[in-house]
Each structure stands twice: as structure tokens, then as C-alpha cells.
C-alpha positions as CSV (number, residue, x, y, z in Angstrom):
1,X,139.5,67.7,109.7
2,X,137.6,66.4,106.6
3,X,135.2,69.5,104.7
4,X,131.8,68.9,105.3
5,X,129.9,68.0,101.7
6,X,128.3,70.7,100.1
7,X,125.0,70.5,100.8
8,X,125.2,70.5,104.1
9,X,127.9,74.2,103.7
10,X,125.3,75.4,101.1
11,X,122.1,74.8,103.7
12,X,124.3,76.3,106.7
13,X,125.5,79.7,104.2
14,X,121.6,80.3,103.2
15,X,120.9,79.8,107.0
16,X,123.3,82.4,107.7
17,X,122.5,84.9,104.9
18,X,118.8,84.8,105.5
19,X,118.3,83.6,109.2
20,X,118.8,80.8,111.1
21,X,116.6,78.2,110.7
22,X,114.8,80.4,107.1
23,X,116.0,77.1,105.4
24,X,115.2,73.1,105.6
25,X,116.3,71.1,102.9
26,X,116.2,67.4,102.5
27,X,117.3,64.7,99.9
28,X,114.5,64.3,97.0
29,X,113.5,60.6,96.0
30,X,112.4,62.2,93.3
31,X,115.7,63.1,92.0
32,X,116.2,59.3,90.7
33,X,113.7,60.6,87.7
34,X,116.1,62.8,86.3
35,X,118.2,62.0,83.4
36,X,121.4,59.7,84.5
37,X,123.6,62.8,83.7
38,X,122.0,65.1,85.9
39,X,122.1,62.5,88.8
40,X,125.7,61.6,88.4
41,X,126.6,65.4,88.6
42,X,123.9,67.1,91.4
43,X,122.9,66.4,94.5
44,X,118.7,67.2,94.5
45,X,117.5,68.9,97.7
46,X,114.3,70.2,98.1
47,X,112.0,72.1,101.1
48,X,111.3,75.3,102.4
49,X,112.5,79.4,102.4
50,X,109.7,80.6,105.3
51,X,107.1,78.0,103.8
52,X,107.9,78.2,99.9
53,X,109.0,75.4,98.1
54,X,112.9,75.9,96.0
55,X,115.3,73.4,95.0
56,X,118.7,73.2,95.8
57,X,121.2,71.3,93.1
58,X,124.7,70.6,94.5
59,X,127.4,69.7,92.3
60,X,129.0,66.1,93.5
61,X,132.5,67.0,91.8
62,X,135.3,69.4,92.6
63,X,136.2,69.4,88.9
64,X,134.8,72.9,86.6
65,X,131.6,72.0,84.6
66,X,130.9,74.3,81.5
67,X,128.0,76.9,81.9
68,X,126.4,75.4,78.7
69,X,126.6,72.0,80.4
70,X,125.1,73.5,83.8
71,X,122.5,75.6,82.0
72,X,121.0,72.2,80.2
73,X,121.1,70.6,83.5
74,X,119.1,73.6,84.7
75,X,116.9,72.9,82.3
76,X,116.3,69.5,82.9
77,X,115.4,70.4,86.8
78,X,113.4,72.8,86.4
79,X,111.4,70.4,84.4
80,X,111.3,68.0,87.2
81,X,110.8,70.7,89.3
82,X,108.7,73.4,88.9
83,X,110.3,75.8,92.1
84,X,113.2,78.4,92.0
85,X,116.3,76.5,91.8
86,X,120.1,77.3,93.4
87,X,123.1,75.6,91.9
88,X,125.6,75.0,94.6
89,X,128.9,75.2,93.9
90,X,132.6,74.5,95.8
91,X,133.8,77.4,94.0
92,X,133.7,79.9,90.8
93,X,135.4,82.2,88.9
94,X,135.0,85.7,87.5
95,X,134.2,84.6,84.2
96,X,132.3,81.5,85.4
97,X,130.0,84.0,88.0
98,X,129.4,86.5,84.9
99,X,127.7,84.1,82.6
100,X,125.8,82.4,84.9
101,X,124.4,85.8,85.7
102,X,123.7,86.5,82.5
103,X,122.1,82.9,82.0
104,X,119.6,83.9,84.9
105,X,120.9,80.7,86.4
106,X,121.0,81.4,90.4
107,X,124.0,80.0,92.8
108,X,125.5,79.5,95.7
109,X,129.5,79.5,96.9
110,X,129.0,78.7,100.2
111,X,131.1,81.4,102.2
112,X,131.2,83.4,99.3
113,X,128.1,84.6,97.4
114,X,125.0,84.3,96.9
115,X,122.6,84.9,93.7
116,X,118.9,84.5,93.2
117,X,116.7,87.2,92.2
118,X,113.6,85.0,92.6
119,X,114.3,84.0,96.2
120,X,114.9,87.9,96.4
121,X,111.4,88.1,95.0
122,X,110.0,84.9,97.4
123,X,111.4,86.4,101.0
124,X,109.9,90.5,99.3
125,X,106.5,88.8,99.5
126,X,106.9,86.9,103.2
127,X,108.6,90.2,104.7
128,X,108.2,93.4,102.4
129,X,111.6,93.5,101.2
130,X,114.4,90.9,100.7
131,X,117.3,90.0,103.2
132,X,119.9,88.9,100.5
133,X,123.7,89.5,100.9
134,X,124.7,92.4,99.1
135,X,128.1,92.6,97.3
136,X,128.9,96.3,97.5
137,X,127.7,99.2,100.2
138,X,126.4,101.6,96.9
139,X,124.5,100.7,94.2
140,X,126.9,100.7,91.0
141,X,127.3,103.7,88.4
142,X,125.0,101.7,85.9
143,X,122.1,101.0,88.1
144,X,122.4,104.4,89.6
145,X,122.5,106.5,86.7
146,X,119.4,104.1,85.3
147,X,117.2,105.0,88.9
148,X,117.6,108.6,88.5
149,X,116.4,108.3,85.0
150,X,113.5,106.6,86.5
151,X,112.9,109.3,88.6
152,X,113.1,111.9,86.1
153,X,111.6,110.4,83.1
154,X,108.5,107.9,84.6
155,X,106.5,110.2,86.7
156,X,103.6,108.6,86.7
157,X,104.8,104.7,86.0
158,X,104.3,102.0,88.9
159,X,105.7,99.1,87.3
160,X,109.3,99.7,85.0
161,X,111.0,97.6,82.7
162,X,114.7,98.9,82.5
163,X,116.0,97.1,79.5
164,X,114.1,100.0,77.2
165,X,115.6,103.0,78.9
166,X,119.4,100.9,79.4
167,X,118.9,101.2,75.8
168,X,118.2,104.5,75.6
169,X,120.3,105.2,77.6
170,X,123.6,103.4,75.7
171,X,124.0,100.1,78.5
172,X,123.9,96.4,77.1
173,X,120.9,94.1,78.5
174,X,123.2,92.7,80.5
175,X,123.6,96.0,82.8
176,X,119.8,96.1,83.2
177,X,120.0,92.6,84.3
178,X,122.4,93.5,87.3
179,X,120.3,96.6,88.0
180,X,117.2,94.6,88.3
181,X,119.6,92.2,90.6
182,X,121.0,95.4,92.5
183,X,117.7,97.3,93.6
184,X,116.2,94.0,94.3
185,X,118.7,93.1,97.0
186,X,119.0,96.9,98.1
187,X,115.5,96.4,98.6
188,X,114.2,99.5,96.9
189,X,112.0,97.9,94.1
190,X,110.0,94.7,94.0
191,X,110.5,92.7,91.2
192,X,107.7,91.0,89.0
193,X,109.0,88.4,86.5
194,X,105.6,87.2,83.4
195,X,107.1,84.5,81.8
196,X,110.7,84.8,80.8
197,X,110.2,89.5,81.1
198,X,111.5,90.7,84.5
199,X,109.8,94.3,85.4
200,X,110.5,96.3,89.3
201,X,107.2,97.4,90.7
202,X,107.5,100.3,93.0
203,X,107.4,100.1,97.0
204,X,105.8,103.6,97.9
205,X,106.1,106.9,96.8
206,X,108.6,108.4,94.6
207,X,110.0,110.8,97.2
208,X,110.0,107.5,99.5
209,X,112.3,105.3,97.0
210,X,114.4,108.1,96.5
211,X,115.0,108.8,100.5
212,X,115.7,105.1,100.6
213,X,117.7,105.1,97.9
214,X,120.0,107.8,99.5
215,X,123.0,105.9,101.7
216,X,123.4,103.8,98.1
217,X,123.6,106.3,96.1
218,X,127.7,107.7,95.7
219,X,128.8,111.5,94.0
220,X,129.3,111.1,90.4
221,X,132.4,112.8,90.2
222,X,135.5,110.3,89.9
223,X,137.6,113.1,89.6
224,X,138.0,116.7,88.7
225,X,141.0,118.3,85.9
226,X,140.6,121.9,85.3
227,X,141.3,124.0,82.2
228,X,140.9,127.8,80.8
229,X,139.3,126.8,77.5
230,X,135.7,127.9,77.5
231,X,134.9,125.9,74.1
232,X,134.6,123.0,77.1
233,X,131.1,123.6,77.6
234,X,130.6,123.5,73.7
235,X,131.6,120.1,73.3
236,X,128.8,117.0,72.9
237,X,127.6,115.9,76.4
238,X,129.2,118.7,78.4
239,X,126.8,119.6,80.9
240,X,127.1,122.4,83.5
241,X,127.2,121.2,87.2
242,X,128.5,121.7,90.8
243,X,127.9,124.8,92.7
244,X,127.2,126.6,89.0
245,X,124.6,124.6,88.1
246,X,123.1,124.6,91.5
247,X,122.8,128.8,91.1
248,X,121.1,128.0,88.1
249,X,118.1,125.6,89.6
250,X,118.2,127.9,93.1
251,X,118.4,130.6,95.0
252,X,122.1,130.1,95.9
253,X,124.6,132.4,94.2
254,X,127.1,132.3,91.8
255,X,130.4,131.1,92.5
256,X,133.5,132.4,90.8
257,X,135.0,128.8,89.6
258,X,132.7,127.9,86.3
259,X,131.9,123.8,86.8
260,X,131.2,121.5,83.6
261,X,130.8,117.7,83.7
262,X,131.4,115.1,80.8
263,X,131.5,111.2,81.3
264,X,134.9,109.6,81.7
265,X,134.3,108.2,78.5
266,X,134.8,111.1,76.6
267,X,138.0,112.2,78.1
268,X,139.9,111.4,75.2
269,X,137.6,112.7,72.7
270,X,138.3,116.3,74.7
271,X,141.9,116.1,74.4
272,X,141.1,115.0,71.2
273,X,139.4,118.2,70.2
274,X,142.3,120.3,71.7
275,X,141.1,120.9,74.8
276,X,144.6,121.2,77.4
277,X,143.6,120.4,80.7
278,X,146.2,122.1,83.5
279,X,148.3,120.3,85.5
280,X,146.9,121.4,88.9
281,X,143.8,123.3,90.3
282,X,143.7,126.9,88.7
283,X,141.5,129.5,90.4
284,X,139.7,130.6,87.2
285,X,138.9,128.9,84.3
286,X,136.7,125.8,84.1
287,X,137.0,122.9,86.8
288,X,135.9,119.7,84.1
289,X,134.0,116.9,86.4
290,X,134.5,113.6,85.4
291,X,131.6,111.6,85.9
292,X,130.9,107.8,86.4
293,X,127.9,108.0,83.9
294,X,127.1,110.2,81.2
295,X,125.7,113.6,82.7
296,X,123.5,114.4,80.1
297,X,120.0,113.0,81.1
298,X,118.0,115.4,80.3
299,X,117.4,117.2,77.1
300,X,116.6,120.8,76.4
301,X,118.8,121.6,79.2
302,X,122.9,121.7,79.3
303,X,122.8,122.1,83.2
304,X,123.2,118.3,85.1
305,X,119.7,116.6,86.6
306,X,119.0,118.0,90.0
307,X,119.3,114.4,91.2
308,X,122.1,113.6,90.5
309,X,123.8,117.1,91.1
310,X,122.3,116.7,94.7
311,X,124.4,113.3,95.1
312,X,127.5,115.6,93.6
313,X,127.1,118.1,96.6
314,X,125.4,116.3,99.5
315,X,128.8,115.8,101.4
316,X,129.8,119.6,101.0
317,X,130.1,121.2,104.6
318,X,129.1,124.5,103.2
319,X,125.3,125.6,105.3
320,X,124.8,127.6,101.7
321,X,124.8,124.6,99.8
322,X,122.7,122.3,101.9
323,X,120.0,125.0,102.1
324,X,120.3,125.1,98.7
325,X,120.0,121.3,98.0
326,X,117.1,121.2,100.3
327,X,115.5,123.8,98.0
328,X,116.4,121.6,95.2
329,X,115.0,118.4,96.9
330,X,111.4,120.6,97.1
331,X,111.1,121.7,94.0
332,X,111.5,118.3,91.9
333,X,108.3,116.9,91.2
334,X,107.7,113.7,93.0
């Protein structure tokens, strides 16, 4: 059986990934207007997503086109036609997916994946939050890490522009980009886009996002090693955490086993330092987490944010400990 062309697999995937019948698409006369290069490599659709206009570009040719080549075609489109605009595409790899991404240029695989922050934006406004397909079941360590410093450091901010505090924070642009991406499609912050600056507008409250934000949201901790050096907690962004930090922002008591975490970047810089990590759990001494992000987001302190320590202990069967992080939950200032 011969493969259907691609624009009629492209219009059938967006059917499927935002509801039958969402999208109608049909051949543009207008396409003839565009520069012979452009019309001997795309197909030109335009029409509807729930009554707003976008364009659909479909590449005629199975063979790999350059991103620099793609992104002047873009260009070219866009000037023909002002609406968001989806490049279809048989197929794409890792590398090919990444820059595009970082181009801003959204696509189609049909069957695949899907990418386009400003239909993300276009179906937020028809509905109240976006139906795009989502490419993991948590929100990654980057764009986690950057929401709880939302939380803790923008207590009074409606609208947020992340590339600052990615900065601050030691992330590339590019990370904010895919957190910008990510929160859009987990539909927990509207995005607003003047000119070519992208900013996320909260929904509700902050005690709202961060309940929604909740089944995304994954424990720090990639692992745990354990040691009976003290000097641990000493060492540059070594922060206190687990059930010892928890006795420090509650009512809950001390436990015997001390708790420190450092990023999993810094690993090596311990061992560096002299630090000897045991071979096995030791039932004094330090247990070392190793976390996904860099613990210390908060100065002043050298206990872990209650945020993220709540994450850290929410799966704990322990009654103590989820009284406690209920405790915790109440006393952060929303």
C-alpha cells in the first residue's frame, strides 16, 4: 500500500493530537507568490485551529534539508503569511529536532512529535489551557528547578521572563526556551510572546500553580552515597536536607542519620576535596543526596527550599513526615 503524502498524515496527526476535526487545511493559491525555491520544496496549506488562521508548510522531498536552508524558507512564509506556521516533515533527527527548537521554528513528524509554542498559546486562549502532546510524564530537572525559583523568589510577579533567572541561575537560554515550551504544554503558565521576547503569565494563584504543578514535579534526589566526613556540609553548595532539614523548618523531630545534598555536578569536586564516600549505607555519619539541580536556592540559609524538600519526601510512607510536609506546605508564603 502506497504512504499517503504528507499533508494529508500531518492534517490527520494534528487532528489526532488536538481533536478530531480541531483542524481544516486546504491548498493556498497563494503559495504560487512565493519565491520558486520555496515552492519547489513546501507544500503551502492554510485554514483553521478552532477558528484561527496557521499555516502548514510540508516538505515535497524525502531527502534532509539543512536547518539554515529551512529557517530562510521560514522566513520567506511568514512573509507571505502573517499566521503561526508548522513545518511538516517525513522525519528528523536528534540533532535536526534540537536546532530547530532553538530556531523557534515549530514542526510536525506526523506519528511522532509535535512542536509549536504559539498554537500552545492559540488553543490557551479558545480553551484556558493547551491540549498539546507532551514528551515526558514530569517536567524536566531544568524547568523544575527554574519554577520553584519562581515560587520562592517572584512573590508578587504575574508575568515572568525566565531567561534572567536561567541566568542566575547557571542554565543556557536554550533551557529557558524548553522551559517556556514545557509549562506551556503542561499547561501551568500561559505564554505571552511582544515581538521576538517570550514571557509565561500566571493562571491563578501561586498556591493554585504549585497544586497543579504537583503530579509533574519528580524527587530531586538521583541517588544517595553516604560518608562519615562531617567537613561534607562545609563544602560550596552543600545544603542540609531530608528528614534533617525538615526538623529544622517544623515541628517534626530529629532523626539520627545527618542528610546533606549537593548537585551531581559536584560529585567529583567532593572526591576531589578528599571526601571518601562508603561503599554501602552506614547507620551514622552523613547520607550525601545527589540532586538533579543545584540545591542551593536560597541564600542566607544552608538548609534546601521547603519546595523542593517537599518533592524529596512526598512519597515517604512515614504519617510523621506527611504531617510534617503539610506543616511545611502552610507555612510558605503563597
Amino acid at each position: 500500500m502506497l504512504e499517503r503524502p504528507l499533508p494529508q498524515r500531518a492534517v490527520q496527526y494534528l487532528n489526532q493530537v488536538l481533536g478530531e476535526g480541531a483542524v481544516c487545511l486546504h491548498p493556498s493559491p497563494q503559495a504560487a507568490e512565493l519565491p520558486y525555491f520555496v515552492q519547489d520544496a513546501y507544500d503551502i496549506m492554510t485554514g483553521g485551529v478552532h477558528g484561527h488562521q496557521i499555516t502548514l508548510a510540508c516538505l515535497k522531498h524525502a531527502k534532509p534539508i539543512p536547518v539554515e536552508q529551512i529557517e530562510l524558507s521560514t522566513q520567506r512564509i511568514r512573509d507571505a503569511f502573517p499566521y503561526p506556521l508548522i513545518v511538516a516533515m517525513p522525519g528528523l533527527s536528534p540533532g535536526e529536532r534540537k536546532q530547530l527548537i532553538q530556531r523557534d521554528i515549530a514542526f510536525v513528524v506526523p506519528g511522532k512529535q509535535l512542536f509549536a509554542p504559539k498554537l500552545g498559546m492559540i488553543l490557551s486562549e479558545q480553551f484556558g489551557a493547551p491540549t498539546l502532546q507532551r514528551h515526558s510524564q514530569h517536567l524536566s530537572p531544568s524547568t523544575q528547578a527554574l519554577l520553584i525559583w519562581f515560587l520562592l523568589h517572584h512573590p508578587v510577579d504575574e508575568i515572568w521572563h525566565p531567561f534572567d533567572d536561567a541566568a542566575a541561575m547557571g542554565y543556557a537560554a536554550m533551557t529557558a526556551t524548553r522551559a517556556i515550551r514545557e509549562l506551556v504544554e503542561f499547561e501551568l503558565l500561559d505564554l505571552l510572546q511582544q515581538g521576538r521576547s517570550k514571557y509565561l503569565q500566571l493562571k491563578a494563584s501561586r498556591r493554585e500553580l504549585w497544586d497543579q504543578a504537583k503530579p509533574y514535579l519528580r524527587t530531586p534526589v538521583q541517588k544517595t552515597l553516604w560518608t562519615f566526613d562531617a567537613d561534607i556540609l562545609n563544602l560550596p553548595g552543600a545544603m542540609i536536607s531530608g528528614e534533617d532539614a525538615l526538623a529544622r523548618l517544623t515541628m517534626i523531630n530529629e532523626p539520627r542519620q545527618r542528610v546533606v545534598a549537593i548537585a551531581s555536578s559536584a560529585v567529583a569536586k567532593v572526591r576531589q576535596r578528599g571526601v571518601f564516600f562508603e561503599p554501602g549505607e552506614v547507620a551514622d555519619g552523613w547520607a550525601v543526596q545527589v540532586w538533579r539541580y543545584v540545591p542551593a536556592m536560597q541564600v542566607k540559609t544552608n538548609v534546601v527550599d521547603p519546595l523542593s524538600l517537599w518533592i524529596s519526601l512526598k512519597d515517604s510512607a512515614d504519617d510523621r513526615i506527611q504531617m510534617a510536609l503539610d506543616e511545611l506546605e502552610e507555612q510558605f508564603p503563597w
